[in-house]
PDB file of N, CA, C and O in Angstrom:
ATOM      1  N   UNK A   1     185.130 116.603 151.074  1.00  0.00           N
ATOM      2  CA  UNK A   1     184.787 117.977 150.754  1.00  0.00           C
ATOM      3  C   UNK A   1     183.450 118.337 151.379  1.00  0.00           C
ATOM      4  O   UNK A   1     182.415 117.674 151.313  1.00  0.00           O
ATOM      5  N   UNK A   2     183.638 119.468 151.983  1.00  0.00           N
ATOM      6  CA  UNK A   2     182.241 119.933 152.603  1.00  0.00           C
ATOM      7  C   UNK A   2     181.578 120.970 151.323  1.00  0.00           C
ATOM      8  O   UNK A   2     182.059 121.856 150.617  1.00  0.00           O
ATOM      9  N   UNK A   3     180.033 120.246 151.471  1.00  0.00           N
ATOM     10  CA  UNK A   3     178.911 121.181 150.521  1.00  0.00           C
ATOM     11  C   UNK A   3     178.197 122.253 151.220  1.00  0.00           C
ATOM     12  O   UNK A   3     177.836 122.195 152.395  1.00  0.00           O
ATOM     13  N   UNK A   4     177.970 123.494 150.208  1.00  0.00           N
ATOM     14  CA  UNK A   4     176.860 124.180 151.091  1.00  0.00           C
ATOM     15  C   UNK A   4     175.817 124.189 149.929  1.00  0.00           C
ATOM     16  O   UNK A   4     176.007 123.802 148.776  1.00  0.00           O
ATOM     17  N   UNK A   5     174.517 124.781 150.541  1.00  0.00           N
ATOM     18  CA  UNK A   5     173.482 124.985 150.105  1.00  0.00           C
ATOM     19  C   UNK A   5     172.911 126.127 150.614  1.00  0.00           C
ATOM     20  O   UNK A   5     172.425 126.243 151.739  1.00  0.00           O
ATOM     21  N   UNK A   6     172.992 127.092 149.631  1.00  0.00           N
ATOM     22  CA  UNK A   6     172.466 128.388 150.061  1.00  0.00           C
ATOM     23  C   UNK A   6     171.008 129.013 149.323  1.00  0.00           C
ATOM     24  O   UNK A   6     171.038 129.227 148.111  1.00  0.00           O
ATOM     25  N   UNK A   7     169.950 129.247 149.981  1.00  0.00           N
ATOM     26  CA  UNK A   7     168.321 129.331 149.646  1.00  0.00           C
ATOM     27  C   UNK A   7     167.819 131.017 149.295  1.00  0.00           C
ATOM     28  O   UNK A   7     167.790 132.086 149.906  1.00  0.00           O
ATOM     29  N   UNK A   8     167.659 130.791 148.689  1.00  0.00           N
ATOM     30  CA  UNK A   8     166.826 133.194 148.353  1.00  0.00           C
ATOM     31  C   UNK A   8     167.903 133.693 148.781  1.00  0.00           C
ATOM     32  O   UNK A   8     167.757 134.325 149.827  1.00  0.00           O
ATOM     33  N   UNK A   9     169.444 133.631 148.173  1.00  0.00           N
ATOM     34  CA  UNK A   9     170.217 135.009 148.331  1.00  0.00           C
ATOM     35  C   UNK A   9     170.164 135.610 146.995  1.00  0.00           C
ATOM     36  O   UNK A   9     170.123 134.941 145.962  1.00  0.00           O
ATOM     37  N   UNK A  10     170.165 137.103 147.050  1.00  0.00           N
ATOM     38  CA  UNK A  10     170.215 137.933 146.282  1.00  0.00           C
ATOM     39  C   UNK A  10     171.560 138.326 146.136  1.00  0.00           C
ATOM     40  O   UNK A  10     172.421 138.639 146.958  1.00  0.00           O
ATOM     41  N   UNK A  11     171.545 138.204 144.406  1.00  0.00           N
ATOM     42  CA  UNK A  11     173.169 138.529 143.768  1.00  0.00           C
ATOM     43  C   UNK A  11     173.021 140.330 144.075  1.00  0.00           C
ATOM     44  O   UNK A  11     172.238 141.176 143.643  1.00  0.00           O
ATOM     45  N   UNK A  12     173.873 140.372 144.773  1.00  0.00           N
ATOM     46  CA  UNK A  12     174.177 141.770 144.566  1.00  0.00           C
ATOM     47  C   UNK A  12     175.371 142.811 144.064  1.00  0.00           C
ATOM     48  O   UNK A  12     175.455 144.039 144.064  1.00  0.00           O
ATOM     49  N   UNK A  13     176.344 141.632 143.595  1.00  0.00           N
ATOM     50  CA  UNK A  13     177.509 142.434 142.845  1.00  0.00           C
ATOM     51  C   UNK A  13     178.301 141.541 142.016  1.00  0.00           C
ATOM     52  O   UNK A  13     179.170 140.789 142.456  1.00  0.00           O
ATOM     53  N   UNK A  14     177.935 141.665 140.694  1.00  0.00           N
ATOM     54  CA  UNK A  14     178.784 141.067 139.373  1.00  0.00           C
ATOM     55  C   UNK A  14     180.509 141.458 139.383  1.00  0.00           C
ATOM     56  O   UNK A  14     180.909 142.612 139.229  1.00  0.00           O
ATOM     57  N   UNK A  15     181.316 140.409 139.570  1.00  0.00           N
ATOM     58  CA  UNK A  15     182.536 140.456 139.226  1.00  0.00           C
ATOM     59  C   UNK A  15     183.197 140.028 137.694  1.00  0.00           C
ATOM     60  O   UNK A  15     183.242 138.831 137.413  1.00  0.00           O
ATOM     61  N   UNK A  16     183.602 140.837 136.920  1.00  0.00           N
ATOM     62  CA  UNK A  16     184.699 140.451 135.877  1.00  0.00           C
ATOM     63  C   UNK A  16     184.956 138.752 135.850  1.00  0.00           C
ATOM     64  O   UNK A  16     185.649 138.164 136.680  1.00  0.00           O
ATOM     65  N   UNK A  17     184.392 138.240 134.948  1.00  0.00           N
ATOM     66  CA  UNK A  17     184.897 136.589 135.111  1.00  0.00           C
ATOM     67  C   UNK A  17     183.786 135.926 135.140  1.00  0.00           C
ATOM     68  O   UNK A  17     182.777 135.941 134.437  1.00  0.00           O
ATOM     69  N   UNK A  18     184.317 134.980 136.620  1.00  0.00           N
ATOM     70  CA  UNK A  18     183.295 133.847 136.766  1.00  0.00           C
ATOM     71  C   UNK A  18     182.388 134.337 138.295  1.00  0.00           C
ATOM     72  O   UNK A  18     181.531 133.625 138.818  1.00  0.00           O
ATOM     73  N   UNK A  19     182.635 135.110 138.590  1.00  0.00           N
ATOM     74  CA  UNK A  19     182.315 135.046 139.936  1.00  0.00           C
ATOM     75  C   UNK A  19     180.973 135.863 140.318  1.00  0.00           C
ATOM     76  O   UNK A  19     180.574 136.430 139.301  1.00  0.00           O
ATOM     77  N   UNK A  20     180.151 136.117 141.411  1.00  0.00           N
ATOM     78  CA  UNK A  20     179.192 137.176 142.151  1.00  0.00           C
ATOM     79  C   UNK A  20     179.296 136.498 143.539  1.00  0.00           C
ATOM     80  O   UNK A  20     179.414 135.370 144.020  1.00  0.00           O
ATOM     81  N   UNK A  21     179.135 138.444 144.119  1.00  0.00           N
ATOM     82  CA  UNK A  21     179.137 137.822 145.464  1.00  0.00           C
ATOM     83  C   UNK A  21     177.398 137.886 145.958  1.00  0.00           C
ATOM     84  O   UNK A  21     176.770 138.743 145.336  1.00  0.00           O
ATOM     85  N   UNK A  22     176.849 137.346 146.650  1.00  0.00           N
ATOM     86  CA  UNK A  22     175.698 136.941 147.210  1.00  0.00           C
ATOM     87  C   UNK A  22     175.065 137.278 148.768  1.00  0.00           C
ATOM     88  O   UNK A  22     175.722 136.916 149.744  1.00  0.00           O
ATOM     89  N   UNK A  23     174.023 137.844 148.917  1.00  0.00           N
ATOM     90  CA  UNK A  23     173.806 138.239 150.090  1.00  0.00           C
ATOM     91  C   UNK A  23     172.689 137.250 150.565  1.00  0.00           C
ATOM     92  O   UNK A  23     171.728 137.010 149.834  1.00  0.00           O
ATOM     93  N   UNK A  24     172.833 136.668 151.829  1.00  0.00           N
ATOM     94  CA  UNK A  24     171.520 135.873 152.053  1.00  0.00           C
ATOM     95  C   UNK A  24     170.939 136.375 154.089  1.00  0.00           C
ATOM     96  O   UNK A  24     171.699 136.531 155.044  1.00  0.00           O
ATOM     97  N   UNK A  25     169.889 136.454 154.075  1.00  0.00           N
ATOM     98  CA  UNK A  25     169.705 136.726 155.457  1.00  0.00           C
ATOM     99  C   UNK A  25     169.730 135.532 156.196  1.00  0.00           C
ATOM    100  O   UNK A  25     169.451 134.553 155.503  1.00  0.00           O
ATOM    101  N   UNK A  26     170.038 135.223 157.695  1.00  0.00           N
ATOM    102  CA  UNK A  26     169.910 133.947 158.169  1.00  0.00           C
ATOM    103  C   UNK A  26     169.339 134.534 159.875  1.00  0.00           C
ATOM    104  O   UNK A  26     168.858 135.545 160.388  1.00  0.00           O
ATOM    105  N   UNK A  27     169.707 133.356 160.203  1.00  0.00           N
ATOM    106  CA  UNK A  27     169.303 133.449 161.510  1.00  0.00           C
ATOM    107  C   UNK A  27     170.242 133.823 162.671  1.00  0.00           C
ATOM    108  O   UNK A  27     171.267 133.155 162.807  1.00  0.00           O
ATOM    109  N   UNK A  28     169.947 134.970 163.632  1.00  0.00           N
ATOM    110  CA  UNK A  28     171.113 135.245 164.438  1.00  0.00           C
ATOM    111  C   UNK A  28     170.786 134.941 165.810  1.00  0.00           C
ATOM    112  O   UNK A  28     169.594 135.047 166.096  1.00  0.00           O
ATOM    113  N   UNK A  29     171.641 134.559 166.790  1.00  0.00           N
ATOM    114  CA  UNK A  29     171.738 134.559 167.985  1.00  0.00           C
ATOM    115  C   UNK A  29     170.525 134.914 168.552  1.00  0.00           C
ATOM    116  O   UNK A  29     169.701 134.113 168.995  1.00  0.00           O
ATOM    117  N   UNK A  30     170.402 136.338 168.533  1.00  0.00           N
ATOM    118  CA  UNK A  30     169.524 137.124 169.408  1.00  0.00           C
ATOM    119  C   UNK A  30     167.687 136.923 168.923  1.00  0.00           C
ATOM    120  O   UNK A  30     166.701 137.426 169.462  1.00  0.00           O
ATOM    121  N   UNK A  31     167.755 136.191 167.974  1.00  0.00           N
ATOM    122  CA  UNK A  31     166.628 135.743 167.405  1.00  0.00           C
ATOM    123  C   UNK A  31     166.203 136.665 166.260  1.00  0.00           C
ATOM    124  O   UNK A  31     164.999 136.758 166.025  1.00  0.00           O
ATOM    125  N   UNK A  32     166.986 137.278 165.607  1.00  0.00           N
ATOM    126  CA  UNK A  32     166.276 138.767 164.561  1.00  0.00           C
ATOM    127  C   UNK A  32     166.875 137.802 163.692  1.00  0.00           C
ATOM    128  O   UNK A  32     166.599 136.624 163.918  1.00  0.00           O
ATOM    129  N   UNK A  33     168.094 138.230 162.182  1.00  0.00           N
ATOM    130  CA  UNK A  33     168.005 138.249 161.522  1.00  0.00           C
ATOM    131  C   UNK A  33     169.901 139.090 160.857  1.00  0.00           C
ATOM    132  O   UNK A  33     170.062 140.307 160.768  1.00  0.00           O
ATOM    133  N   UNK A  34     170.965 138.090 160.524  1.00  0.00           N
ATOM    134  CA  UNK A  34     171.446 138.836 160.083  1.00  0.00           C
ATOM    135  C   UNK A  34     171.810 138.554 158.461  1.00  0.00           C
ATOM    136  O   UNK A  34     171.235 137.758 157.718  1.00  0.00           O
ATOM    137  N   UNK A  35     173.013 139.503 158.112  1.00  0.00           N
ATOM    138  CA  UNK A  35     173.313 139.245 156.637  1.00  0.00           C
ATOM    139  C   UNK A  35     174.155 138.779 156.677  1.00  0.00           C
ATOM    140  O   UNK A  35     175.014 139.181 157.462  1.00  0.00           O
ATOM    141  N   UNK A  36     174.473 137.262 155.555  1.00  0.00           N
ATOM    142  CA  UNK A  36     175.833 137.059 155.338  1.00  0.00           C
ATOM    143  C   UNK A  36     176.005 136.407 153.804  1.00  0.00           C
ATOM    144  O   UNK A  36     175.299 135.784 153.012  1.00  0.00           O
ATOM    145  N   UNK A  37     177.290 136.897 153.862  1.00  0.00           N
ATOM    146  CA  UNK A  37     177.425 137.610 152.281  1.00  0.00           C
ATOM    147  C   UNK A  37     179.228 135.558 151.689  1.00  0.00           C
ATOM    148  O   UNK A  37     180.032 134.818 152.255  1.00  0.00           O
ATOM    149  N   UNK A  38     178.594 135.905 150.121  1.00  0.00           N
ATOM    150  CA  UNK A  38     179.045 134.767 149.992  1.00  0.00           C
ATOM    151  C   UNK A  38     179.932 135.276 148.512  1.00  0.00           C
ATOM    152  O   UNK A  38     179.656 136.207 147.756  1.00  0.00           O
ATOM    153  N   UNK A  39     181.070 134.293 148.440  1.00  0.00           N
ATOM    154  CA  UNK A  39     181.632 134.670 146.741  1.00  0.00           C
ATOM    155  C   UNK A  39     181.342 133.696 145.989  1.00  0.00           C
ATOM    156  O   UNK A  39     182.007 132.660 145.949  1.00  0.00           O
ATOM    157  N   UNK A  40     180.348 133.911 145.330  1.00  0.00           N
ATOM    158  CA  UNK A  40     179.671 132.090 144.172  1.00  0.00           C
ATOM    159  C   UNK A  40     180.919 131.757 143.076  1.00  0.00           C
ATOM    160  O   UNK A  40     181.350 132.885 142.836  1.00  0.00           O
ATOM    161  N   UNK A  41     181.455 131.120 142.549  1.00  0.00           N
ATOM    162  CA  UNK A  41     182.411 131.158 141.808  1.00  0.00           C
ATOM    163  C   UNK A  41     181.195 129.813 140.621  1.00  0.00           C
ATOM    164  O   UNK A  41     180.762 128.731 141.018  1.00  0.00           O
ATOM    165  N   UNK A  42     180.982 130.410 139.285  1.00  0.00           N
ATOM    166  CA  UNK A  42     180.201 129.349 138.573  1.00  0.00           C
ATOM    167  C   UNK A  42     180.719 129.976 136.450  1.00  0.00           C
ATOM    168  O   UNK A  42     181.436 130.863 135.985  1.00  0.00           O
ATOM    169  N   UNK A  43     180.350 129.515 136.196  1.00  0.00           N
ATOM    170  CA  UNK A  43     180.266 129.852 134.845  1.00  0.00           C
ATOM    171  C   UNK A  43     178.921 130.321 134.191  1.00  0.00           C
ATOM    172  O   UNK A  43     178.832 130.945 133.133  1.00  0.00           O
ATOM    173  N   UNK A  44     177.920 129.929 134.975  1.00  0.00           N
ATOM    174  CA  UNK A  44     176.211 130.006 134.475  1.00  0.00           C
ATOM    175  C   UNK A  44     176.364 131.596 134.076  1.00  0.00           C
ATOM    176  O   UNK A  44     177.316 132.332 134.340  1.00  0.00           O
ATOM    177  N   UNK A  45     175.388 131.852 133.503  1.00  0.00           N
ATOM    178  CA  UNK A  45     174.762 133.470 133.650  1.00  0.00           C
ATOM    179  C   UNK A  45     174.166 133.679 134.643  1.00  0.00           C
ATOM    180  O   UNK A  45     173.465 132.816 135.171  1.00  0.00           O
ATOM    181  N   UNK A  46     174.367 135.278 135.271  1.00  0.00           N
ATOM    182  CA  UNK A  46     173.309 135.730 136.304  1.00  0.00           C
ATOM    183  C   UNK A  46     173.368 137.064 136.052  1.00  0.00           C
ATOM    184  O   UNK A  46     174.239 137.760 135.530  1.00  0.00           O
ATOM    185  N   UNK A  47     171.918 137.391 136.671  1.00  0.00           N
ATOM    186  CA  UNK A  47     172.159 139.219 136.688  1.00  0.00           C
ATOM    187  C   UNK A  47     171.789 139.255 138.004  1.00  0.00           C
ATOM    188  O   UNK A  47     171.269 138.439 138.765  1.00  0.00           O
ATOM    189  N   UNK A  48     172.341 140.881 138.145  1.00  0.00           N
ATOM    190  CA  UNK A  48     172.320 141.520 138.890  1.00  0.00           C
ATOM    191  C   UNK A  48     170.757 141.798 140.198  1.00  0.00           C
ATOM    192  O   UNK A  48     169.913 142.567 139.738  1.00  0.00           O
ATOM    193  N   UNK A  49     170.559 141.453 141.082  1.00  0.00           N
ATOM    194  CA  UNK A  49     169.083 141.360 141.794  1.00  0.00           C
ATOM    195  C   UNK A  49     168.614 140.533 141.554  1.00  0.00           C
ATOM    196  O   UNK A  49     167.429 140.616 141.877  1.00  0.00           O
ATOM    197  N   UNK A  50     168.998 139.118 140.856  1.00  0.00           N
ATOM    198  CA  UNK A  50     168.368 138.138 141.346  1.00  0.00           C
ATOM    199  C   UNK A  50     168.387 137.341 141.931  1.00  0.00           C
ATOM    200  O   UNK A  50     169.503 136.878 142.166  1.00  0.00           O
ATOM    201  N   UNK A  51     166.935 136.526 142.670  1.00  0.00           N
ATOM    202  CA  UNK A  51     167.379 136.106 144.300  1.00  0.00           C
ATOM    203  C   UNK A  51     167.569 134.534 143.641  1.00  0.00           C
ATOM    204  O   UNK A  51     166.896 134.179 142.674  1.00  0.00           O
ATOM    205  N   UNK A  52     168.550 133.666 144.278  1.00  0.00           N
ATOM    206  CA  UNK A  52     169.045 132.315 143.540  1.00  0.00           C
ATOM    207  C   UNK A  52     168.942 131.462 144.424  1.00  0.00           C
ATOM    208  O   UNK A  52     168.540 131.860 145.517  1.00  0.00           O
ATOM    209  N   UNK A  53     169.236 130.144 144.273  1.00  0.00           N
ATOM    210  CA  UNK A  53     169.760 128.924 145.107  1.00  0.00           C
ATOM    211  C   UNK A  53     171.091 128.831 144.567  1.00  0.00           C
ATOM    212  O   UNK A  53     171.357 128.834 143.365  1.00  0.00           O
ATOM    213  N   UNK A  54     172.222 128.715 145.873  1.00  0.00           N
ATOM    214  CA  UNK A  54     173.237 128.346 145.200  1.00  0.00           C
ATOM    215  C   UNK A  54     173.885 126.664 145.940  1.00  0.00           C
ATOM    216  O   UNK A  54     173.913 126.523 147.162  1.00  0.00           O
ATOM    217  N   UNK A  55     174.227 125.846 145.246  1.00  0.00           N
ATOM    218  CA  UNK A  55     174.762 124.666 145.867  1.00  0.00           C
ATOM    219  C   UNK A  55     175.855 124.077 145.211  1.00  0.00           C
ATOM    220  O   UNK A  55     175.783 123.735 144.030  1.00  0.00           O
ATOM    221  N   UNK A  56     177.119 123.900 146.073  1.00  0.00           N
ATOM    222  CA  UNK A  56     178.537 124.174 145.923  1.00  0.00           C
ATOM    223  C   UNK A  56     179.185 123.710 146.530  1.00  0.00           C
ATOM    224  O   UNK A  56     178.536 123.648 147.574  1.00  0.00           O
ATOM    225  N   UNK A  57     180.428 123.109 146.784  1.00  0.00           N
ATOM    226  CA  UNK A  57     182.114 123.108 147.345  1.00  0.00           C
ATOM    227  C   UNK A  57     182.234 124.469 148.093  1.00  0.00           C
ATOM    228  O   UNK A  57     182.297 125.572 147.549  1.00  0.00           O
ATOM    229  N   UNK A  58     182.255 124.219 149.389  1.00  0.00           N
ATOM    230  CA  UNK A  58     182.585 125.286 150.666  1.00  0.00           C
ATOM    231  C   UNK A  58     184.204 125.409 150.464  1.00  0.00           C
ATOM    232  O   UNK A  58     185.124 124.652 150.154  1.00  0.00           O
ATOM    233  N   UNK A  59     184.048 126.693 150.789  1.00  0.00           N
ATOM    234  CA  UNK A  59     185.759 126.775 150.791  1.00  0.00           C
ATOM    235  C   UNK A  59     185.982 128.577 151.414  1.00  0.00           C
ATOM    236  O   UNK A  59     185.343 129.531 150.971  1.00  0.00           O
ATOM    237  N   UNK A  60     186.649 128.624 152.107  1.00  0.00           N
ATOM    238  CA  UNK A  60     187.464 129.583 153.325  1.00  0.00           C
ATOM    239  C   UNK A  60     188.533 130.560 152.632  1.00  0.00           C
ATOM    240  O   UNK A  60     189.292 130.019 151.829  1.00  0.00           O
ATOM    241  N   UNK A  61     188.712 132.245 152.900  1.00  0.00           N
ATOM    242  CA  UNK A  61     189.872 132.562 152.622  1.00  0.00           C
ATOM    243  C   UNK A  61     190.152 133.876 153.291  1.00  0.00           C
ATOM    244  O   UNK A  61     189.622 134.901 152.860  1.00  0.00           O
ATOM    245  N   UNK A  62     190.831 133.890 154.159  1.00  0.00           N
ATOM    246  CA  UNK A  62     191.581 134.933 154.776  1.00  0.00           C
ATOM    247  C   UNK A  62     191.624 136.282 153.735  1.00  0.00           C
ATOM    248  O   UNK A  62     192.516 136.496 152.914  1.00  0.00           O
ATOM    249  N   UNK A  63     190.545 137.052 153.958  1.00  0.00           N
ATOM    250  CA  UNK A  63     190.782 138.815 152.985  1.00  0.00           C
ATOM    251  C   UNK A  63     190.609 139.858 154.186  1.00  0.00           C
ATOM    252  O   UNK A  63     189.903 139.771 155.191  1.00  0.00           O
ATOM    253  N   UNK A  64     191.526 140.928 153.741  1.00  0.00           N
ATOM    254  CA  UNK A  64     191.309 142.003 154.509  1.00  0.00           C
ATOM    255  C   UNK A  64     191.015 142.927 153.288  1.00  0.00           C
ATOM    256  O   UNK A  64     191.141 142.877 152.064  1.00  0.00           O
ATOM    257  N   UNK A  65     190.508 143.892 154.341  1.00  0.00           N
ATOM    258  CA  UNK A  65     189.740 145.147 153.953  1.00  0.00           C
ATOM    259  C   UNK A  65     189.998 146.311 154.696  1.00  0.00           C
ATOM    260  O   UNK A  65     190.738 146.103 155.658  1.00  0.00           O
ATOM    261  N   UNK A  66     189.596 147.548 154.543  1.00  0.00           N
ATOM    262  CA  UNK A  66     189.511 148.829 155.386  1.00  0.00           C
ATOM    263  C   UNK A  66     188.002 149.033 155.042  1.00  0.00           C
ATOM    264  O   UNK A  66     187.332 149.070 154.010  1.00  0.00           O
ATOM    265  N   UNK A  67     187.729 149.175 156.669  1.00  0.00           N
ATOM    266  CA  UNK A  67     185.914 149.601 156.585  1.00  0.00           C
ATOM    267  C   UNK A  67     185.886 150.564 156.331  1.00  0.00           C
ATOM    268  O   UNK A  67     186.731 151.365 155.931  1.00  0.00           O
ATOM    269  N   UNK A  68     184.457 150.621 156.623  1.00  0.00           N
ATOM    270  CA  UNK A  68     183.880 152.529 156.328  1.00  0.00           C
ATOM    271  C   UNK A  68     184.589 153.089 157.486  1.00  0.00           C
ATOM    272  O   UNK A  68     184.391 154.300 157.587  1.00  0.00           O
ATOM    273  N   UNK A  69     185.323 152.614 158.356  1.00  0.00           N
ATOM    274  CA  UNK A  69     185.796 153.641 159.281  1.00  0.00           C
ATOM    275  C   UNK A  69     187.283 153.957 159.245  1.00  0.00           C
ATOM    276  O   UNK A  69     188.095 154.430 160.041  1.00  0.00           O
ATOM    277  N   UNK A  70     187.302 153.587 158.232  1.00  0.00           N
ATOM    278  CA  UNK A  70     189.099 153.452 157.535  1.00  0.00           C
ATOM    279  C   UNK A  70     190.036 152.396 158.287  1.00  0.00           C
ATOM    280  O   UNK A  70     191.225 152.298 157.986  1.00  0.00           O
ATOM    281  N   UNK A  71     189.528 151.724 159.138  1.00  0.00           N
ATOM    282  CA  UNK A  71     190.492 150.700 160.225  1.00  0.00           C
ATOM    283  C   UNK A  71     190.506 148.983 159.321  1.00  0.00           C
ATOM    284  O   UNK A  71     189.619 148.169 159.067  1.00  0.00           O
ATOM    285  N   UNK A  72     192.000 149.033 159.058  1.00  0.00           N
ATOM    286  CA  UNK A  72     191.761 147.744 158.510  1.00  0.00           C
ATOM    287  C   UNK A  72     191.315 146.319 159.104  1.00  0.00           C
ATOM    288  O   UNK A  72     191.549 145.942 160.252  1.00  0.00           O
ATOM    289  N   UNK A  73     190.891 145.871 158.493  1.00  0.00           N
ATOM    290  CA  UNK A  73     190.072 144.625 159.068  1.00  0.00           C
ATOM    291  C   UNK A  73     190.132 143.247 157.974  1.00  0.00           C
ATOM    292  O   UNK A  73     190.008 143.207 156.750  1.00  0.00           O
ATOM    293  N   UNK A  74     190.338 142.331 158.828  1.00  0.00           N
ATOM    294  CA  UNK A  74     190.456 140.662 158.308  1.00  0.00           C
ATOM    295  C   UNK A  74     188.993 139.844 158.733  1.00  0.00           C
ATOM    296  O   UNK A  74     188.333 140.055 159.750  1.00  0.00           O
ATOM    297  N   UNK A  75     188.691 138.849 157.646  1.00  0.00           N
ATOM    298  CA  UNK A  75     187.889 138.234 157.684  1.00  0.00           C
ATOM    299  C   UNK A  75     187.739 137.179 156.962  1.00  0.00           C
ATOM    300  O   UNK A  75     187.989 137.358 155.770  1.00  0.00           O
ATOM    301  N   UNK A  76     187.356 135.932 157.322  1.00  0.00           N
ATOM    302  CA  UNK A  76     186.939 134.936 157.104  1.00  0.00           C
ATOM    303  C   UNK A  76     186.287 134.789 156.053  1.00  0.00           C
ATOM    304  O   UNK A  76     185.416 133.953 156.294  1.00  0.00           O
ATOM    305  N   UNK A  77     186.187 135.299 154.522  1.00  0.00           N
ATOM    306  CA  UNK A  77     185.435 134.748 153.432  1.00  0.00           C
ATOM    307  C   UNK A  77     184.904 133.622 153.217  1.00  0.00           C
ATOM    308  O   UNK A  77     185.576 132.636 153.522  1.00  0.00           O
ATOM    309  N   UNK A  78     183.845 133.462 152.761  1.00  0.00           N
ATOM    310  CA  UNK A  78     182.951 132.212 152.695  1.00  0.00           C
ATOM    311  C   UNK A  78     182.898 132.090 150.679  1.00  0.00           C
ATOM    312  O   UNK A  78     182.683 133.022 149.904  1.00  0.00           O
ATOM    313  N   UNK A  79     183.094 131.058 150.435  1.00  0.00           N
ATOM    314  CA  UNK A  79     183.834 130.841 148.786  1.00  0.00           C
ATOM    315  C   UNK A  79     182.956 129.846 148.399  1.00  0.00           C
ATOM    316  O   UNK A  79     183.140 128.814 149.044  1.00  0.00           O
ATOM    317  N   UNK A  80     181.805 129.757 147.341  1.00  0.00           N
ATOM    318  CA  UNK A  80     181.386 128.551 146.985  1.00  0.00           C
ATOM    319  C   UNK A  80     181.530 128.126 145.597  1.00  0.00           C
ATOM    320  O   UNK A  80     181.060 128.742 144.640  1.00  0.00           O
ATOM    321  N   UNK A  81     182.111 127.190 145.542  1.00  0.00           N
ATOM    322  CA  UNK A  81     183.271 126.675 144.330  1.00  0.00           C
ATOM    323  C   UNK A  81     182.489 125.964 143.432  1.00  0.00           C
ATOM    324  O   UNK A  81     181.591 125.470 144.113  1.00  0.00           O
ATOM    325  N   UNK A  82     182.319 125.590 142.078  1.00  0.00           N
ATOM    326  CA  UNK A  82     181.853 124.338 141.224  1.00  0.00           C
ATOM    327  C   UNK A  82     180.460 125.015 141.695  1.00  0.00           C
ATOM    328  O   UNK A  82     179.819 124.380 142.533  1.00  0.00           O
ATOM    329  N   UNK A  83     180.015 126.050 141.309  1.00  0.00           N
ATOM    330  CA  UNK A  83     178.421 126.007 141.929  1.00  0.00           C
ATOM    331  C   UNK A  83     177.378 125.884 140.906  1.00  0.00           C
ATOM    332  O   UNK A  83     177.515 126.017 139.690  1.00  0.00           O
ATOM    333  N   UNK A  84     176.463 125.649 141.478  1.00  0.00           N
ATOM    334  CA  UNK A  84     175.348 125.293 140.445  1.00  0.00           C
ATOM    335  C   UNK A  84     173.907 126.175 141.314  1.00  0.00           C
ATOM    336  O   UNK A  84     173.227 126.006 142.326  1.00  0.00           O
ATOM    337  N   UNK A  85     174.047 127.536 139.741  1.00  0.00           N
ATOM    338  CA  UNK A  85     172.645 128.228 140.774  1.00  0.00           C
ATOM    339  C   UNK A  85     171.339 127.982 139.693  1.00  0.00           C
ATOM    340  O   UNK A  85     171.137 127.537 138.564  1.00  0.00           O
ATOM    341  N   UNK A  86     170.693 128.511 140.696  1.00  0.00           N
ATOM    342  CA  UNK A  86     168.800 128.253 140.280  1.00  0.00           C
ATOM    343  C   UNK A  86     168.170 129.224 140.861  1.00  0.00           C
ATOM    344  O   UNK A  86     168.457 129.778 141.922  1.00  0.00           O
ATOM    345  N   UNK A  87     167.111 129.469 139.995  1.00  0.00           N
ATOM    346  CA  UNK A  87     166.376 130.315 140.480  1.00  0.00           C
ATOM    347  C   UNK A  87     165.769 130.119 141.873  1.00  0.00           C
ATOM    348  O   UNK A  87     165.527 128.968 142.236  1.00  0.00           O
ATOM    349  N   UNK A  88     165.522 131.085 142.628  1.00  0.00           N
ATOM    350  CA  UNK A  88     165.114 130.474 144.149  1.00  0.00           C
ATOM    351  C   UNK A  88     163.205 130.442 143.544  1.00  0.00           C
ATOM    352  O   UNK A  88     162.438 131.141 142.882  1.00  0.00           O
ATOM    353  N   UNK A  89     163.203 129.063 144.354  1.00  0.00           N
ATOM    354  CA  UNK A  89     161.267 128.916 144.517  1.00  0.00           C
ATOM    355  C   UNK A  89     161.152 129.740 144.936  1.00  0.00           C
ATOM    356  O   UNK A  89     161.132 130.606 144.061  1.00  0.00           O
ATOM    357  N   UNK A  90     160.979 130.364 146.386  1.00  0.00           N
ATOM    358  CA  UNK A  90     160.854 131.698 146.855  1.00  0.00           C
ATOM    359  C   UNK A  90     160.886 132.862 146.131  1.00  0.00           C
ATOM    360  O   UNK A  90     160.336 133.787 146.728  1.00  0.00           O
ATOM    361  N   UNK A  91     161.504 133.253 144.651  1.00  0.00           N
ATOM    362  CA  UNK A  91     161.159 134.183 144.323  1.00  0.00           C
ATOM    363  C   UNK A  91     160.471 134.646 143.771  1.00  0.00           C
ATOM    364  O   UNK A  91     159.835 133.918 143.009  1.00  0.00           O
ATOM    365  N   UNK A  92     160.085 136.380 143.784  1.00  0.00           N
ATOM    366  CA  UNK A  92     158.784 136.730 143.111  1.00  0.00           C
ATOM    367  C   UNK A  92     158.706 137.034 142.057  1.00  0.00           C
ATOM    368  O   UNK A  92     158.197 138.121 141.785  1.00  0.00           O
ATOM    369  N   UNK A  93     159.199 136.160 141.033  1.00  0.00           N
ATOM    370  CA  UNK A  93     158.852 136.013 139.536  1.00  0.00           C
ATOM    371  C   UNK A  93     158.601 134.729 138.656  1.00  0.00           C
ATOM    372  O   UNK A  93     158.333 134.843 137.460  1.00  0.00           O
TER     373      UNK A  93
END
């Protein structure tokens, strides 16, 4: 089983259940900075805006969507399973 470890992403949307999905910035190609967004699957409590550590069971799933431009679109979901979050050191509280 492959692990991830994800550092200062900010929960930004509570799902019904067990789940939030997670936004974290990383590093892109061109040397700036992009976003990529994660589904934490845990039992812990969390709210809403806070920035976490999450470390977990990686796991993949084919979802489509229709963008903001109404054209449907497929993508590669990023799923982190059995997770165990923490407050991020990095954050400012």
């Amino acid at each position: 089983m492959a692990m991830i470890k994800i550092e200062g992403a900010e929960v930004v949307y509570i799902t019904e259940g067990w789940n939030f999905k997670a936004k974290a910035s990383v590093p892109a190609k061109d040397g700036g900075t992009r976003d990529e967004w994660y589904t934490v699957w845990t039992e812990e409590p969390i709210t809403k805006g806070a920035i976490v550590d999450v470390v977990g069971t990686l796991g993949t799933k084919v979802e489509e969507f229709t963008g903001r431009d109404n054209v449907p679109k497929t993508t590669a979901a990023i799923h982190v399973n059995d997770a165990k979050v923490t407050q991020s050191a990095g954050a400012p509280f």
